[in-house]
C-alpha positions in Angstrom: 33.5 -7.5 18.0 36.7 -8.5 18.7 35.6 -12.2 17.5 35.1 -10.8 13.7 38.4 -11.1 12.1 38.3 -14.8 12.7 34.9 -15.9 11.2 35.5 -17.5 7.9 33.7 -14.8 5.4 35.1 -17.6 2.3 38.3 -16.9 0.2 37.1 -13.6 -2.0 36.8 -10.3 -0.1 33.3 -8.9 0.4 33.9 -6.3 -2.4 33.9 -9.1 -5.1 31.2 -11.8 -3.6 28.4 -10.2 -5.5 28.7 -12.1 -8.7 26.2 -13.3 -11.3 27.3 -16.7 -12.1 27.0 -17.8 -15.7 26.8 -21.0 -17.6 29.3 -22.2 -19.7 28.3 -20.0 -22.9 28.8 -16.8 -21.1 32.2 -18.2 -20.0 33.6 -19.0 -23.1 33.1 -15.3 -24.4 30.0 -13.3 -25.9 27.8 -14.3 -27.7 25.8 -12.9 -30.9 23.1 -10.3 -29.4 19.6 -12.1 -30.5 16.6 -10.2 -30.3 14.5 -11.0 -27.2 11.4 -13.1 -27.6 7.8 -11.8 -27.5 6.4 -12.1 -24.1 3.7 -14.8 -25.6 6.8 -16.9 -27.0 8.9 -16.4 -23.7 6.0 -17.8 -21.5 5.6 -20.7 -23.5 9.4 -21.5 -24.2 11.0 -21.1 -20.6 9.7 -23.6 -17.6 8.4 -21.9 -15.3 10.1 -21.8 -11.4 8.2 -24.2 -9.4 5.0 -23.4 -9.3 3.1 -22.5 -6.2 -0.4 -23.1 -7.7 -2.6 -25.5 -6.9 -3.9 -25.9 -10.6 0.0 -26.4 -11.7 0.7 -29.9 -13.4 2.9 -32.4 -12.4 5.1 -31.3 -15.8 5.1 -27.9 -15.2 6.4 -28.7 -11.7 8.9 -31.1 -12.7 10.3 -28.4 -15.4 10.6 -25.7 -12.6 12.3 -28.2 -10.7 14.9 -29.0 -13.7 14.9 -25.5 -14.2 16.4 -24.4 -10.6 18.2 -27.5 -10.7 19.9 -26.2 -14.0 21.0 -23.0 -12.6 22.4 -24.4 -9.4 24.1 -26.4 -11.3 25.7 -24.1 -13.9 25.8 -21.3 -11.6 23.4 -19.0 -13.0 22.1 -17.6 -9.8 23.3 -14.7 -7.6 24.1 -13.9 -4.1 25.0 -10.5 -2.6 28.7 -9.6 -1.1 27.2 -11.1 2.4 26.8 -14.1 0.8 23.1 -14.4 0.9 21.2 -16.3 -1.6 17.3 -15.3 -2.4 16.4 -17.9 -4.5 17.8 -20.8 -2.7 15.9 -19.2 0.4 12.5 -19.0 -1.3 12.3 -21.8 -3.2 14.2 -24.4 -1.2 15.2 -23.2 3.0 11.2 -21.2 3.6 10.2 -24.9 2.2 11.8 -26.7 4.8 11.0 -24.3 7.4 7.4 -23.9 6.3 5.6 -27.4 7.7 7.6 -26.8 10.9 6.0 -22.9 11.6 2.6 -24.1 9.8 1.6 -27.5 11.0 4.0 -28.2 13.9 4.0 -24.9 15.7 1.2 -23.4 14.4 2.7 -19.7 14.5 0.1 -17.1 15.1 1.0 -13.3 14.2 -0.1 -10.2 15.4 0.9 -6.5 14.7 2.7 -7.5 11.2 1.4 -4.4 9.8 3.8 -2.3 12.4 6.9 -3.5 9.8 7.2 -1.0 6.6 6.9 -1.7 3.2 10.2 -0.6 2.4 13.2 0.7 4.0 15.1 -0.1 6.7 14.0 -1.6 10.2 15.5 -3.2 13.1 13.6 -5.7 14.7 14.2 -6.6 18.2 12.9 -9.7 19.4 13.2 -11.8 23.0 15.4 -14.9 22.2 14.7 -18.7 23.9 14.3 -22.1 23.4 17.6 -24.2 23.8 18.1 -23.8 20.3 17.2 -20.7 18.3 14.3 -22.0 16.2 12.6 -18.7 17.2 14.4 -16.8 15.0 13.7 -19.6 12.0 9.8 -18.9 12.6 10.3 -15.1 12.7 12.0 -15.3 9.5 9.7 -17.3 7.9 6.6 -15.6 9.0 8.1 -11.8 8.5 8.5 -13.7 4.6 4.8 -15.3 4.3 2.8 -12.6 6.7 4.1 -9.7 5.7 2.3 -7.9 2.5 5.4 -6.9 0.7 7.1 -10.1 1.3 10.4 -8.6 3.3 13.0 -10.6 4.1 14.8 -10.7 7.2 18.2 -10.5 7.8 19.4 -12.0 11.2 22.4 -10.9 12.9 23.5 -14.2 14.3 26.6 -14.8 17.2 30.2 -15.9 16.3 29.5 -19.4 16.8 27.1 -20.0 14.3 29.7 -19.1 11.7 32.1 -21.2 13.1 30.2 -24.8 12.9 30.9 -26.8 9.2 27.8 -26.5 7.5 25.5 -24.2 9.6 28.1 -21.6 8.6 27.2 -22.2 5.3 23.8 -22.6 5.7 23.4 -19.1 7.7 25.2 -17.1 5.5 22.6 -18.1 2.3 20.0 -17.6 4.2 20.9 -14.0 4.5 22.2 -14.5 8.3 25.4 -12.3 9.0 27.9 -11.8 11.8 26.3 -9.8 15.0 28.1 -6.2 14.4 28.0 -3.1 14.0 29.5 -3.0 10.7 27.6 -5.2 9.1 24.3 -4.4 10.9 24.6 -0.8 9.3 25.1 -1.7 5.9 22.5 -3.6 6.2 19.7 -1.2 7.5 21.6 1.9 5.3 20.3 -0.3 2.1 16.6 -0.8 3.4 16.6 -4.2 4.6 14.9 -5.7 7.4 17.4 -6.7 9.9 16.9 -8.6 13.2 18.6 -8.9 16.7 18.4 -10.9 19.8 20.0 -8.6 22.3 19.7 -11.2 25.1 21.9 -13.5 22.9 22.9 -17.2 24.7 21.9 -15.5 28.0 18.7 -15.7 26.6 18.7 -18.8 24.0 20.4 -21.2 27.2 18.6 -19.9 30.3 16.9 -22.6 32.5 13.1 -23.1 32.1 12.2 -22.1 35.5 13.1 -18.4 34.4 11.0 -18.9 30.9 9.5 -15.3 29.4 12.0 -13.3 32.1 13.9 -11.0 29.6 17.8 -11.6 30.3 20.1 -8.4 30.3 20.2 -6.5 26.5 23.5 -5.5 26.6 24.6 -1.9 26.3 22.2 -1.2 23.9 24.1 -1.2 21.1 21.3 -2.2 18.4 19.8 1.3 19.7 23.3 2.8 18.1 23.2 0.9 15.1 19.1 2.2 14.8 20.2 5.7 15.8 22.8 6.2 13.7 21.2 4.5 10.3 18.1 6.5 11.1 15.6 3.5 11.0 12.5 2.2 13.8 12.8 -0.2 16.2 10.0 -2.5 16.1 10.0 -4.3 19.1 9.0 -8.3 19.0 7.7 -10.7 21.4 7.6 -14.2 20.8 5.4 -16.7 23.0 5.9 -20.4 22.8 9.7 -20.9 22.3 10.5 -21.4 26.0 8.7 -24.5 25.9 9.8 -26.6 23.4 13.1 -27.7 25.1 12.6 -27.2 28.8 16.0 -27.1 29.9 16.3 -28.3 33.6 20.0 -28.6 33.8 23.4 -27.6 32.1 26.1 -29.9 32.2 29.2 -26.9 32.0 31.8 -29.6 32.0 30.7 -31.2 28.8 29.9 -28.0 27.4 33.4 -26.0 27.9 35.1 -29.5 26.4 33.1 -29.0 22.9 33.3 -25.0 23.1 29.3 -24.7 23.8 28.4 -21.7 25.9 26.0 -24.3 27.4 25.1 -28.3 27.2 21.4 -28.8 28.3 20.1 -31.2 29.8 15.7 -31.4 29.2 13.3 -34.3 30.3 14.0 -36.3 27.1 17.7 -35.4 25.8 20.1 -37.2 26.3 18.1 -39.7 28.2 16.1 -40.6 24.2 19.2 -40.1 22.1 18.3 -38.6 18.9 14.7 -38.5 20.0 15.2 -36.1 22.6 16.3 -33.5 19.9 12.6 -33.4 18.6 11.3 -30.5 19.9 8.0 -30.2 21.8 4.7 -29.6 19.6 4.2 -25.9 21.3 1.5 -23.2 19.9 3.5 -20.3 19.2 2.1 -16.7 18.7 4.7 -14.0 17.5 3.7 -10.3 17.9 5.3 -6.7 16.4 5.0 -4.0 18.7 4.6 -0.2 17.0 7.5 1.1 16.0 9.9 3.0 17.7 11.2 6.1 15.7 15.1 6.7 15.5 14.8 9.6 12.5 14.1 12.3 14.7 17.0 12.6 17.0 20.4 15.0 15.9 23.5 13.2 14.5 25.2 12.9 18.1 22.3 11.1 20.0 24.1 7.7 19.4 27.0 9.1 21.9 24.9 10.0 24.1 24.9 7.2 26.9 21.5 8.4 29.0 19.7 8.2 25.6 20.9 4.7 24.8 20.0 3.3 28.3 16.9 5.0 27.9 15.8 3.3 24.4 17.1 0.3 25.3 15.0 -0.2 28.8 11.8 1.2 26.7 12.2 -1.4 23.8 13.0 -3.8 26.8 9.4 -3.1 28.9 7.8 -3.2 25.8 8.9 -6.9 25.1 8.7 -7.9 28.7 5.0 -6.3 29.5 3.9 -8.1 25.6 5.1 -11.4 26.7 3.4 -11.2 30.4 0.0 -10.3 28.3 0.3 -13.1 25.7 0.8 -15.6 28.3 -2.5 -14.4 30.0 -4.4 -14.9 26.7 -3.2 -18.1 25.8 -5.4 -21.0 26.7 -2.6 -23.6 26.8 1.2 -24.5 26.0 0.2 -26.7 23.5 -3.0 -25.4 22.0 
């Protein structure tokens, strides 16, 4: 993309970013080897990570809390050379996210089974809602649903690494720049990795076209699948449309602040900050089977009739979901 070179990717190159930080010990030169601990006297003497368990105290809870606090704080924590940081994102950003997909949009999921275990997959997923909360919920239930736990790495547009805090923000969540590039090295080391072909097109179109797919592009997450030898799993997410109906798009406003669109919904900006609070929707999320990419020769990425092809399949597949969904569900909001 030609927008790449100027996304700010932080003052180290890439090559050096995966670090394990140490505390100040480990700093200030090695220390004397000491034999490790038996597994009895290691339980005891290290406090555990937060616990998850309903039966955990209120000390054990407040230790794993000091605990994580400690190696934020002394830097004892890793992330990899996108910048992504797994333990900050289990422990502290699926936290957040959690009550939201749980209690607020009550996210139903079918069809997680159709993601592997292991190795690498591209989902492809519809993209809507004014704001892209939808791909927030599919990463937090791809995390809690699935059996092996996967994480999902978004491929996310320019402008979300260009915003002061949301770049930051993105990056440790294991978001990275929509490209090739990146996209393949990605799904070449067995991660999950998701796409939004339909992109702002998609994210900003207005309600009265809700669940009508926008244009995918020239297919080139079917390139990226093809080449890396990985399945396409295509994903349709109901429920998203709704939450900010977007009846209007003030373009002046929006080419003044560098938006690719300024909505206008029944309650924002007419509440102020209320009218950012999104609309209690039911959400269902559903993983279609899995499109194989493994069995086709070296060249079918340059081949453009294949590409269009794949793309308009994964495409149906999404569109003809979403129309069934929306004939099962009983009602927006329940």
């Amino acid at each position: 993309m030609a927008d790449a070179k100027v996304i700010p990717f932080g003052e180290e190159p890439r090559s050096r970013r995966r670090t394990k930080r140490s505390g100040s010990a480990a700093r200030n030169g090695a220390l004397t080897p000491v034999p490790p601990p038996r597994q009895e006297e290691a339980a005891a003497a290290a406090p555990p990570d937060v616990p998850e368990e309903p039966g955990a105290t209120w000390e054990q809870r407040i230790a794993g809390g000091l605990n994580f606090l400690r190696r934020r704080l002394t830097g004892e924590y890793e992330v990899d050379d996108f910048g992504y940081d797994e333990e900050l994102t289990d422990q502290v950003m699926m936290s957040v996210l959690r009550p939201m997909y749980e209690k607020y949009f009550r996210v139903e999921v079918k069809g997680i089974e159709n993601i592997p275990d292991k190795g690498g997959a591209l989902i492809v997923a519809n993209h809507s809602g004014t704001l892209p909360l939808d791909g927030l919920m599919l990463q937090v239930a791809i995390h809690d649903q699935h059996p092996a736990g996967r994480h999902l790495r978004l491929l996310a547009a320019d402008l979300v690494f260009m915003l002061p805090v949301v770049n930051e923000l993105a990056r440790k969540a294991g978001h990275t720049l929509a490209c090739t590039e990146d996209a393949e090295r990605l799904l070449e080391r067995g991660e999950v990795v998701g796409v939004m072909p339909e992109g702002f097109k998609g994210v900003g179109k207005p309600f009265k076209d809700r669940y009508r797919l926008q244009r995918f592009g020239r297919g080139g997450f079917v390139s990226t699948a093809l080449k890396s030898g990985v399945p396409i799993v295509p994903c349709s997410i109901v429920g998203a449309e709704e939450i900010y109906p977007m009846i209007g798009n003030a373009r002046t406003l929006a080419r003044l602040l560098g938006f690719p669109y300024f909505p206008i919904t029944p309650t924002f900006p007419w509440l102020g900050p209320l009218g950012a609070v999104p609309l209690p929707t039911k959400w269902t999320i559903q993983f279609g089977e899995p499109i194989p990419t493994d069995g086709y020769p070296a060249e079918a990425a340059e081949d453009p009739m294949l590409m269009f092809n794949l793309t308009d399949q994964v495409r149906e597949t999404i569109q003809h979901t979403l129309y069934k969904l929306l004939v099962q569900r009983r009602s927006v909001f329940f």
